[in-house]
C-alpha positions as CSV (number, residue, x, y, z in Angstrom):
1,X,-14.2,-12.9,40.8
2,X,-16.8,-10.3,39.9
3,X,-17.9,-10.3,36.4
4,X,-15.3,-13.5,35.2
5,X,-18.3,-15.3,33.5
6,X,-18.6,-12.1,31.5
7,X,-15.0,-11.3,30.7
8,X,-14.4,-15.3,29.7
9,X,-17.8,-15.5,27.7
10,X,-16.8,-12.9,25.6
11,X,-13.4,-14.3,24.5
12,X,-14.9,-17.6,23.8
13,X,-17.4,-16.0,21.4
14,X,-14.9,-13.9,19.5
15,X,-12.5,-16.8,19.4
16,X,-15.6,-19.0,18.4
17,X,-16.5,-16.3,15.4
18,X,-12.7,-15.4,14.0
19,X,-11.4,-19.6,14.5
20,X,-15.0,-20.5,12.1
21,X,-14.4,-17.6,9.5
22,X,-10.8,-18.3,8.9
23,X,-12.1,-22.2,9.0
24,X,-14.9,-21.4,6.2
25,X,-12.2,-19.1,4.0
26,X,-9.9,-21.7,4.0
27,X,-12.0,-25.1,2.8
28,X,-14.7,-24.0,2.1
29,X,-14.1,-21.8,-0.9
30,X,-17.3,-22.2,-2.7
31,X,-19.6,-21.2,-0.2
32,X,-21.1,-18.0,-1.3
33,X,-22.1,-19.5,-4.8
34,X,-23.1,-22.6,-3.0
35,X,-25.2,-20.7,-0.2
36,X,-26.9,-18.3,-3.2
37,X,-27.7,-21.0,-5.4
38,X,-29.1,-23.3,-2.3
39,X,-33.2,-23.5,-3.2
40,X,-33.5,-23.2,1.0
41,X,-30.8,-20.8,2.2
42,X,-30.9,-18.5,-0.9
43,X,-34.4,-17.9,-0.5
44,X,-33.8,-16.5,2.8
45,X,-32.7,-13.0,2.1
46,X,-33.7,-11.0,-0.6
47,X,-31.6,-11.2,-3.9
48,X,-30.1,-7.4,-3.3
49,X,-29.3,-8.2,0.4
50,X,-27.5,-11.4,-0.8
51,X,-25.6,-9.8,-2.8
52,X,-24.3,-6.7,-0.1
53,X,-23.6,-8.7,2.2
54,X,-21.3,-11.0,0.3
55,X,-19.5,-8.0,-0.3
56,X,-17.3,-8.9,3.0
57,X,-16.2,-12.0,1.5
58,X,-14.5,-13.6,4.5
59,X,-17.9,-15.1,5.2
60,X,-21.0,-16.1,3.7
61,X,-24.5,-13.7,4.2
62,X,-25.9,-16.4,6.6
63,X,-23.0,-16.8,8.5
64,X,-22.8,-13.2,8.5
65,X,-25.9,-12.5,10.1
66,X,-25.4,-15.2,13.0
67,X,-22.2,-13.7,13.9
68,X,-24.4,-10.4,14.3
69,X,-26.8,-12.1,16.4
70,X,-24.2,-13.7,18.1
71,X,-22.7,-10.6,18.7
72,X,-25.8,-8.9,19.7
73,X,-26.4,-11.9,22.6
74,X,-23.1,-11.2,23.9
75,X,-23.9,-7.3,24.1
76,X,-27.2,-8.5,26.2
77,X,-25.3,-10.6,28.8
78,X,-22.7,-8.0,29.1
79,X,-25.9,-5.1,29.9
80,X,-27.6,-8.1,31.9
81,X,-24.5,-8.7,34.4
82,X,-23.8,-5.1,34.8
83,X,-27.6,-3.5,35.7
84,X,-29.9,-6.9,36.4
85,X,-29.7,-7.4,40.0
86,X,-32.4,-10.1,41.1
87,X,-30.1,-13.2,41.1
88,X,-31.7,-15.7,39.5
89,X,-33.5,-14.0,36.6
90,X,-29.9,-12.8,36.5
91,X,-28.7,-16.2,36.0
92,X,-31.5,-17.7,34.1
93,X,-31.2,-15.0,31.5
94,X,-27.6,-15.6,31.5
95,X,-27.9,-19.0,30.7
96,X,-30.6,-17.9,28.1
97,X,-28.2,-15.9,26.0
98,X,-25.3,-18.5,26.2
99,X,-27.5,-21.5,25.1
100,X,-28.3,-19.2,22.1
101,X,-24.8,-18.3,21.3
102,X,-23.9,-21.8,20.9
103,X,-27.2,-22.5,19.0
104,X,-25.9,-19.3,16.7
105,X,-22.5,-20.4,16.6
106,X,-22.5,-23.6,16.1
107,X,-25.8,-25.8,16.1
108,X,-27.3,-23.7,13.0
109,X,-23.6,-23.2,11.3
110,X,-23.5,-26.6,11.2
111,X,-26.8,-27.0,9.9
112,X,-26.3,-24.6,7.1
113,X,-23.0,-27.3,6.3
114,X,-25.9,-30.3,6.4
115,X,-28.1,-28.6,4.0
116,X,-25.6,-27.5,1.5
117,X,-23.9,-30.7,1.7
118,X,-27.5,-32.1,0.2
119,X,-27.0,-30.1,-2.8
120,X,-23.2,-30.4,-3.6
121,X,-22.4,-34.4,-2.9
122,X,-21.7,-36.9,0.0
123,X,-18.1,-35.9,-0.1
124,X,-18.6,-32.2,0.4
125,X,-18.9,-30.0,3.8
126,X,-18.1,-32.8,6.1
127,X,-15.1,-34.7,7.5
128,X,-14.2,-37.6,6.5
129,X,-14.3,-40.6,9.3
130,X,-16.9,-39.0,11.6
131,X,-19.7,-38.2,8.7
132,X,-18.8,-39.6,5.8
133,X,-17.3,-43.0,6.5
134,X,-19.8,-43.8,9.4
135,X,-22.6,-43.2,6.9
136,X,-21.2,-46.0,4.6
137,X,-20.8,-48.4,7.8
138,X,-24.0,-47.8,8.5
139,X,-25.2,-48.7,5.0
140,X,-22.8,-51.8,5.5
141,X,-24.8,-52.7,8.8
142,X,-28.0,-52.3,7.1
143,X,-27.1,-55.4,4.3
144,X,-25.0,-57.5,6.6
145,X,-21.8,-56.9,5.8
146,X,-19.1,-55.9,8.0
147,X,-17.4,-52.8,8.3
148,X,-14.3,-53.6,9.8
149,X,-13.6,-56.4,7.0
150,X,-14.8,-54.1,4.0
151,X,-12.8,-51.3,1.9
152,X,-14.6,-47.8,1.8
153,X,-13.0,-47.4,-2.3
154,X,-16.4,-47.3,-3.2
155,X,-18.3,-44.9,-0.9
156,X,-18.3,-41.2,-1.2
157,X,-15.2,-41.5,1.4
158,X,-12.8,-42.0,-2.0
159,X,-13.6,-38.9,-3.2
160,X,-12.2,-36.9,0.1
161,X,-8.8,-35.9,1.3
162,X,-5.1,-36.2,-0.1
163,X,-4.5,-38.8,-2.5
164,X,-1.2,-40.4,-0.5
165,X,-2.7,-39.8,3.1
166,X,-6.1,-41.6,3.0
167,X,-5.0,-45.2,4.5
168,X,-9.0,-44.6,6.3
169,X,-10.3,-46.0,2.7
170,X,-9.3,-49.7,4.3
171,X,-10.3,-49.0,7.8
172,X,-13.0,-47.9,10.3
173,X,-10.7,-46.8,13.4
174,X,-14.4,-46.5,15.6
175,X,-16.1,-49.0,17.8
176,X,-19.4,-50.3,16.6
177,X,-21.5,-48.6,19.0
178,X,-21.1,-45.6,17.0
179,X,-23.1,-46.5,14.1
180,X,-25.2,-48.9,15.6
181,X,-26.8,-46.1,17.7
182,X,-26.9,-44.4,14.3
183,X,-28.8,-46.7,12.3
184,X,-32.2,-46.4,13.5
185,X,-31.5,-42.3,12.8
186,X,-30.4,-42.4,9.4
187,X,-33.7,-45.0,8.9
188,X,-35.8,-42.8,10.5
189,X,-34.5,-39.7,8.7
190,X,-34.3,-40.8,5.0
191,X,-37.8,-42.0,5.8
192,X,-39.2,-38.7,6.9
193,X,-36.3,-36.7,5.1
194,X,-35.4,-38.2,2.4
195,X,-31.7,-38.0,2.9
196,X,-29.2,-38.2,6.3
197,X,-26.3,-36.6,7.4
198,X,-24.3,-38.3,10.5
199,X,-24.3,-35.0,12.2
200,X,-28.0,-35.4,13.4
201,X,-27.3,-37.6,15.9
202,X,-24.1,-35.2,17.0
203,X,-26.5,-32.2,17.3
204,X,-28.5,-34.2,19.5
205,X,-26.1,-35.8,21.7
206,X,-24.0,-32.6,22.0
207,X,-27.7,-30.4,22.9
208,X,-28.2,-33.7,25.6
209,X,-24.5,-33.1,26.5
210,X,-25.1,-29.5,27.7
211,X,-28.8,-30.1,29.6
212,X,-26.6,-32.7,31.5
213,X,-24.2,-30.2,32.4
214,X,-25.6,-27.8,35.1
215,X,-26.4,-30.7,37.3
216,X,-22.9,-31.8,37.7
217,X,-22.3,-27.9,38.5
218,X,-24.3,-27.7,41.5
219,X,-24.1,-24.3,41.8
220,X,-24.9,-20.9,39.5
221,X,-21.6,-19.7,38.7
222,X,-20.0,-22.9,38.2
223,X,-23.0,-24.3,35.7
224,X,-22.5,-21.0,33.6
225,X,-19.2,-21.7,33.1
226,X,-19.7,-25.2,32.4
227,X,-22.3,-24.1,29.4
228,X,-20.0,-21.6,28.2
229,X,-16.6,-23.7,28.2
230,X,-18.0,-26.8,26.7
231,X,-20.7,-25.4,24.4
232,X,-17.9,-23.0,22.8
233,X,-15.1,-25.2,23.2
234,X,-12.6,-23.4,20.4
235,X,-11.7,-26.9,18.5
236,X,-14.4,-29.2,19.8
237,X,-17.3,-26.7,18.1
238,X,-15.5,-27.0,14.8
239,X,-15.4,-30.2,14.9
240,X,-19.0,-30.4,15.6
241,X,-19.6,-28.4,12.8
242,X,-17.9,-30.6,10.4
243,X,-18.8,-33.8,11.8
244,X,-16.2,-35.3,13.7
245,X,-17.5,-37.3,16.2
246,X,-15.4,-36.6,20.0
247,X,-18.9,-35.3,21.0
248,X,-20.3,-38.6,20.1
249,X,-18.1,-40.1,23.2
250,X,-18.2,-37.3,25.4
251,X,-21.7,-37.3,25.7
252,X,-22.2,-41.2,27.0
253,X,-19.4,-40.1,29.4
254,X,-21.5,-36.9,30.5
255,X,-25.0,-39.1,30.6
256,X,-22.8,-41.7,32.7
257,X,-21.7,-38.9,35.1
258,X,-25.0,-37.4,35.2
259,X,-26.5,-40.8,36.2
260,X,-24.1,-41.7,38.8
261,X,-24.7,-38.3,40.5
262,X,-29.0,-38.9,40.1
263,X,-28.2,-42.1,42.3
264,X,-26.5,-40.5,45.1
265,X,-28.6,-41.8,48.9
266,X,-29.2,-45.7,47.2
267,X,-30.5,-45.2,43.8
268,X,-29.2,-48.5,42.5
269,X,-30.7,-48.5,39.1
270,X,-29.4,-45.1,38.5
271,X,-25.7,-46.6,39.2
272,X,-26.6,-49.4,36.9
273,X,-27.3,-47.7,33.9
274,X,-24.4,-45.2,34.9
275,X,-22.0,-48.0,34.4
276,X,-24.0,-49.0,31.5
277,X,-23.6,-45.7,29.6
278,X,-19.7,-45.6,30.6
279,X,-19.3,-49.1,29.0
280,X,-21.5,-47.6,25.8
281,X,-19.0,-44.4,25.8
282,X,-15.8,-47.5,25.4
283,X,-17.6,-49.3,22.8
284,X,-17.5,-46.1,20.7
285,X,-14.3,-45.1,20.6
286,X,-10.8,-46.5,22.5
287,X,-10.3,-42.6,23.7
288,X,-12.9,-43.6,26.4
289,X,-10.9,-46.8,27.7
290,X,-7.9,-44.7,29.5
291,X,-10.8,-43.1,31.9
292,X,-11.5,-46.5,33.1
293,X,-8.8,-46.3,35.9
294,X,-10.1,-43.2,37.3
295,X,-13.4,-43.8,36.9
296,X,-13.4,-46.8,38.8
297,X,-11.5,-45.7,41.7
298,X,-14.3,-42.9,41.7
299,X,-17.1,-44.8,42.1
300,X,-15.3,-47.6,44.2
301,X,-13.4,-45.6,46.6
302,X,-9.7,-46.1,48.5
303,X,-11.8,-47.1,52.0
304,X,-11.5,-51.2,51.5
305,X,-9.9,-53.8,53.9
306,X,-7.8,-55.0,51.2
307,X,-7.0,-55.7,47.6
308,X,-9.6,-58.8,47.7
309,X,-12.4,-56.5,48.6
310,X,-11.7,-53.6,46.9
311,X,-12.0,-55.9,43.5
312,X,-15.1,-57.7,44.8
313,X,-16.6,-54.0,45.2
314,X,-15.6,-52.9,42.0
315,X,-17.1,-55.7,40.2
316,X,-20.5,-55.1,42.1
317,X,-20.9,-51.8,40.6
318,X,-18.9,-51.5,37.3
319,X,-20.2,-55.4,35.4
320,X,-23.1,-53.4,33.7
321,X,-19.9,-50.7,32.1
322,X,-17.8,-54.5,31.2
323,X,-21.6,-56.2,29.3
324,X,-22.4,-53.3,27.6
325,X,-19.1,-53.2,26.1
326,X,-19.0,-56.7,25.4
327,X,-22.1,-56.8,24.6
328,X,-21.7,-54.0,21.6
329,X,-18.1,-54.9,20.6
330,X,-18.3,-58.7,20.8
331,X,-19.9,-59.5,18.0
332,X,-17.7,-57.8,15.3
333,X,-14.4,-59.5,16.8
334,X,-15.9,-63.3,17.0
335,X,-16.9,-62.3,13.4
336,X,-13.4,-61.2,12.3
337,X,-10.5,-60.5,15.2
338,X,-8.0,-60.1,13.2
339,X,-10.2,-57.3,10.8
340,X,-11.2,-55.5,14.2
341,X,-7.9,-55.4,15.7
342,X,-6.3,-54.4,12.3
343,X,-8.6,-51.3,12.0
344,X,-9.4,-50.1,15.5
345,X,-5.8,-50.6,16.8
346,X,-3.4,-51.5,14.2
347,X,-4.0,-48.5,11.6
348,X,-3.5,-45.8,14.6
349,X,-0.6,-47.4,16.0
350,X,1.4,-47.2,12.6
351,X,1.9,-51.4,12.7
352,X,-1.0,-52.1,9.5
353,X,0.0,-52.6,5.9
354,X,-1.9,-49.5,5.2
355,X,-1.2,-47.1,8.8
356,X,-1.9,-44.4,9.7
357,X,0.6,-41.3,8.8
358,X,2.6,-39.5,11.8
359,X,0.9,-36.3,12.3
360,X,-0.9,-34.1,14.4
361,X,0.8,-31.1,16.6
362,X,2.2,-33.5,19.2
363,X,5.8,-34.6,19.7
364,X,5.7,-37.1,16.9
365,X,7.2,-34.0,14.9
366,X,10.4,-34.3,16.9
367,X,11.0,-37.9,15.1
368,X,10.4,-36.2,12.0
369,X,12.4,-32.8,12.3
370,X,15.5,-34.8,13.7
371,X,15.3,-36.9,10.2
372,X,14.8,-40.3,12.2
373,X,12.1,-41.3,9.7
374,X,12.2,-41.1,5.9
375,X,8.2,-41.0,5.5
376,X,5.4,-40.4,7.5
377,X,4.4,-44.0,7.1
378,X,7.3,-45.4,8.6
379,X,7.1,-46.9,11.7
380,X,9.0,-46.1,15.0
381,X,8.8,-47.1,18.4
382,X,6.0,-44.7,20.0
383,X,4.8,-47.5,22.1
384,X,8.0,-47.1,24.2
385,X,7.5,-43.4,24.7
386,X,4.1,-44.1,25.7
387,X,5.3,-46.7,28.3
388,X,8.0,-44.5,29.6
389,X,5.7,-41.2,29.7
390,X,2.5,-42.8,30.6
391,X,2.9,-45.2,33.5
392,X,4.8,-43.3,35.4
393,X,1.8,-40.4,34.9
394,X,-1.2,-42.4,35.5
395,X,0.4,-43.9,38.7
396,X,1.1,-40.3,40.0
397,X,-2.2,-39.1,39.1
398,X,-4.2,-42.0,40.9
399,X,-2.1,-41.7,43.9
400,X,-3.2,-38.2,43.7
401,X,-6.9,-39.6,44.0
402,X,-6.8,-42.0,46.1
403,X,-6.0,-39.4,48.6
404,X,-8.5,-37.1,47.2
405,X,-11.2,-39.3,45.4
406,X,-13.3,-36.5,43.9
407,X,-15.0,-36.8,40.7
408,X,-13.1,-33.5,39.7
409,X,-9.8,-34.7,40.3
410,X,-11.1,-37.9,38.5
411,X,-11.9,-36.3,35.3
412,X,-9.1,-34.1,35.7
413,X,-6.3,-36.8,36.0
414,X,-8.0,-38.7,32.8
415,X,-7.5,-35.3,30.6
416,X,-3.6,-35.0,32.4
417,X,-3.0,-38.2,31.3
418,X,-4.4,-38.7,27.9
419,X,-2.4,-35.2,27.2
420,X,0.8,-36.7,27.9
421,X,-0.3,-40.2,26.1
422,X,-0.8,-38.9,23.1
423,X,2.1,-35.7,23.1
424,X,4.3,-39.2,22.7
425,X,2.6,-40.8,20.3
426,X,1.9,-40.9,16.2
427,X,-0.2,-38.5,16.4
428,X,-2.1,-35.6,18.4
429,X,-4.7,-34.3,16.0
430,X,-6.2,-30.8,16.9
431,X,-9.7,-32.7,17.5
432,X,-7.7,-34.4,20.2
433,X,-7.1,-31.1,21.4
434,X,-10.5,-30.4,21.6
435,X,-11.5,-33.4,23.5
436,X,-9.1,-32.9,25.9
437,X,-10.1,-29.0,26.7
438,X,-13.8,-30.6,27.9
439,X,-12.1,-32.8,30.4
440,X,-10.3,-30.4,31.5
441,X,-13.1,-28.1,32.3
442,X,-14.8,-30.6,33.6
443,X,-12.1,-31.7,35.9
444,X,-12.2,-28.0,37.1
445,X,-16.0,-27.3,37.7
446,X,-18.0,-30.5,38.1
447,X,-18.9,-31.1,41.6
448,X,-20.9,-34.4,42.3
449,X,-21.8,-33.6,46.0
450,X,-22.4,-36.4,48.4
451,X,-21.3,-39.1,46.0
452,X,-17.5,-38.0,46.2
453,X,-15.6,-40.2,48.7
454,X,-12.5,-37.9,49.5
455,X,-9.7,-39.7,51.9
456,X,-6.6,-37.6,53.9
457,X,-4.5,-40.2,53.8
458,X,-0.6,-40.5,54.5
C-alpha cells in the first residue's frame, strides 16, 4: 500500500516520543537538576538556554532537543516519500532517516541515562536485573565466586526497588552467557573508561541486531519496515533504554538467523556457527529455549523417510546449538545444581523460599482478582495452565509448519506460542511484551529465500 511505511513510521515515532516522556516524568523525577548539574551534559547548552527550555517540564532540555530532531527526521522522510522519485536513493535515504530516529530516540537517550547514572550512584537510572545485578555477577565472575550461589545484599542491587518485592537480592534468574560475554567489556571499559555500565554491550548488540535485519528482508519495502518495527519497538526501546536485557537474546537469535540464511547453496560453516549462535542465544536466557521446536523443524525440514532419519538429520545440523549450550551452562550446574536450578527456574516459577511475586499484565491477575491467593507470593498451580494452554498450542502451530516450513511461520508460531505460555503463567511483564512484538514482526516480514523448505501436504 502506497505510502504505509510513512503512515506506520510516523506512529512509531510519536508513540516512541509520548511512551519515553511519560516514562522519564514518572521515575525519573530528578532529572532536570541531575542533567544541569552533569559536568558533560550541562555544558552542552548555554546556562540561559538550559534554563528555557526546562520551562516544559515534562522533559529534560536534552531530551527535548532529540525529540526535535526526531521530529524534524520524520518531516524529511515524510517530504522524501512524497517528491523523491529515483527508487533507491528513495530508499537509502529512507533508511537513512529511520537509523537516525532510533539513534535519536533511543541509542543517545539511553546514553544520556549511562552518563548521569555515573554521577548519581550504581543504583540510579537503570533497571535492576539487566544492568545492575549483571554488573555485580560479573564482578563475582572476575574473583571466582559464583553467582548463582551468592546473595546480591551487598551490591548496589539492595539499594533498588520495593522493600517486600525484591526476592532478585538472592537470585540471578539469567544464564551465564550473559555476563560471560560481558566481562571482557566491562574489563575493557573501566580500563579505557574508567567506569562501566551493562548497557554498552546492549547498544552494541541491539546496533548489530538492526544491520542484520535487511538481509533477512530481501526486499526494499519489507527491510524498511523491519528497521522501523524493531528499532522503535514501543516497549522493547524502553527497555533498552533502562537496561533490560530481551535485546541481549534477541540479537544471538537474529545473528543465528542471519547466519543460516548467509549459508544457503552449501555454506556449511555458515550453518555451523548458525547453530552455534542459537545455542549461545539459550544459554542467555530460558525465553530462547521454547523457539527450539520451531527452529529445528526449520532448518531440518518435514521431507524425511521416517522418524529415525528425521532425528539423525537433526542432530547433523543442530549439535554445534546443543555444545555451545552445554558448553556455557555446564559449568555453573556441575558447580552447584541445586543453586542454578533454584535461581534460573525455581524463583520464576513461584516454587523457591524466596519466589518470585505474581505479576505482570497477564492472566495471573485473574487468580488474584477472584481472591484464590492471599499474597502475591503464594503459590498456585500455573504449571497446569501452562500444560493445558501450551501443548495443545505448540502442537497446532508445528502442524501448521510442517505443512508450510517457512522461517516466517517459524518465528511467527514461537511469538504465538510464548504469548499464550506466559498469558497463563505467574507473570507477563511488559518487557515480555516487548520481546514478543519483535517476533512477531519478524514472523511477518523475514523472508529467508531458497533456504525455506515449504511442503503442501495433506
Amino acid at each position: 500500500m502506497r505510502r504505509f511505511d510513512s503512515l506506520l513510521l510516523a506512529v512509531l515515532v510519536i508513540a516512541r516520543i509520548r511512551i519515553d516522556t511519560l516514562a522519564e516524568a514518572a521515575v525519573l523525577p530528578l532529572r532536570q537538576n541531575d542533567v544541569a548539574a552533569h559536568p558533560l551534559l550541562g555544558r552542552l547548552l548555554s546556562p540561559d538556554a538550559m534554563v528555557l527550555l526546562a520551562q516544559q517540564q515534562l522533559v529534560d532540555p536534552l531530551a527535548l532537543l532529540l525529540i526535535v530532531a526526531a521530529l524534524g527526521c520524520l518531516l524529511i522522510y515524510l517530504l522524501v516519500d512524497e517528491f523523491v522519485r529515483h527508487e533507491t536513493r528513495r530508499h537509502r535515504t529512507k533508511m537513512l532517516l529511520i537509523s537516525l530516529i532510533i539513534a535519536l530516540t533511543v541509542f543517545l537517550p539511553s546514553l544520556k541515562l549511562v552518563l548521569l547514572r555515573q554521577e548519581s550512584g550504581p543504583a540510579s537510572y537503570s533497571h535492576d536485573g539487566g544492568v545492575i545485578q549483571t554488573e555485580a555477577t560479573i564482578d563475582y565472575l572476575l574473583v571466582g565466586r559464583n553467582p548463582y550461589v551468592e546473595d546480591y545484599l551487598s551490591t548496589p542491587m539492595a539499594e533498588w526497588g520495593i522493600d517486600e518485592f525484591r526476592t532478585a537480592l538472592y537470585h540471578y534468574p539469567y544464564l551465564p552467557w550473559t555476563f560471560l560475554f560481558s566481562a571482557p567489556f566491562k574489563l575493557a571499559s573501566e580500563a579505557v573508561l574508567g567506569w562501566y555500565d551493562q548497557r554498552l554491550v546492549y547498544f552494541l548488540l541491539f546496533a548489530l541486531t538492526l544491520a542484520l535485519l535487511p538481509a533477512l528482508a530481501r526486499e526494499r519495502t519489507r527491510a524498511l519496515l523491519l528497521l522501523m518495527l524493531i528499532g522503535l519497538n514501543p516497549i522493547m526501546g524502553s527497555d533498552l533504554i533502562y537496561g533490560q536485557n530481551d535485546s541481549f537474546v534477541l540479537a544471538w537469535i537474529v545473528l543465528s538467523l542471519w547466519l543460516w540464511v548467509r549459508g544457503e547453496g552449501g555454506g556449511r560453516a555458515w550453518r555451523l556457527a548458525s547453530a552455534a549462535a542459537f545455542g549461545l542465544a539459550c544459554a542467555s536466557k530460558p525465553t530462547a529455549w521454547f523457539l527450539a521446536p520451531f527452529w529445528l523443524l526449520w532448518i531440518v525440514g518435514p521431507g524425511h523417510k521416517s522418524v529415525a532419519a528425521w532425528l539423525g538429520a537433526a542432530v547433523r545440523v543442530a549439535w554445534p546449538a546443543l555444545a555451545a549450550a552445554l558448553l556455557v551452562i555446564a559449568p555453573y550446574f556441575l558447580w552447584n545444581p541445586g543453586a542454578l536450578i533454584d535461581d534460573v527456574w525455581r524463583w520464576s516459577a513461584g516454587t523457591s523460599e524466596t519466589a518470585y511475586q505474581i505479576w505482570g499484565w497477564g492472566g495471573s491477575n485473574l487468580v488474584l482478582a477472584l481472591g484464590w491467593v492471599r499474597s502475591r507470593f503464594d503459590q498456585w498451580p500455573f504449571w497446569l495452565a501452562e500444560l493445558l494452554v501450551g501443548v495443545p498450542v505448540m502442537a497446532g502451530l508445528l502442524w501448521r509448519q510442517w505443512h508450510e516450513n517457512t522461517l516466517g511461520r517459524a518465528l511467527w508460531g514461537y511469538a504465538l506460542f510464548l504469548f499464550s505460555f506466559f498469558f497463563v503463567s505467574r507473570f507477563l511483564n511488559e518487557n515480555y511484551l516487548g520481546y514478543l512484538l519483535a517476533f512477531l514482526v519478524l514472523g511477518a516480514l523475514v523472508v529467508a529465500g531458497s533456504g525455506d523448505r515449504t511442503t503442501k501436504q495433506g
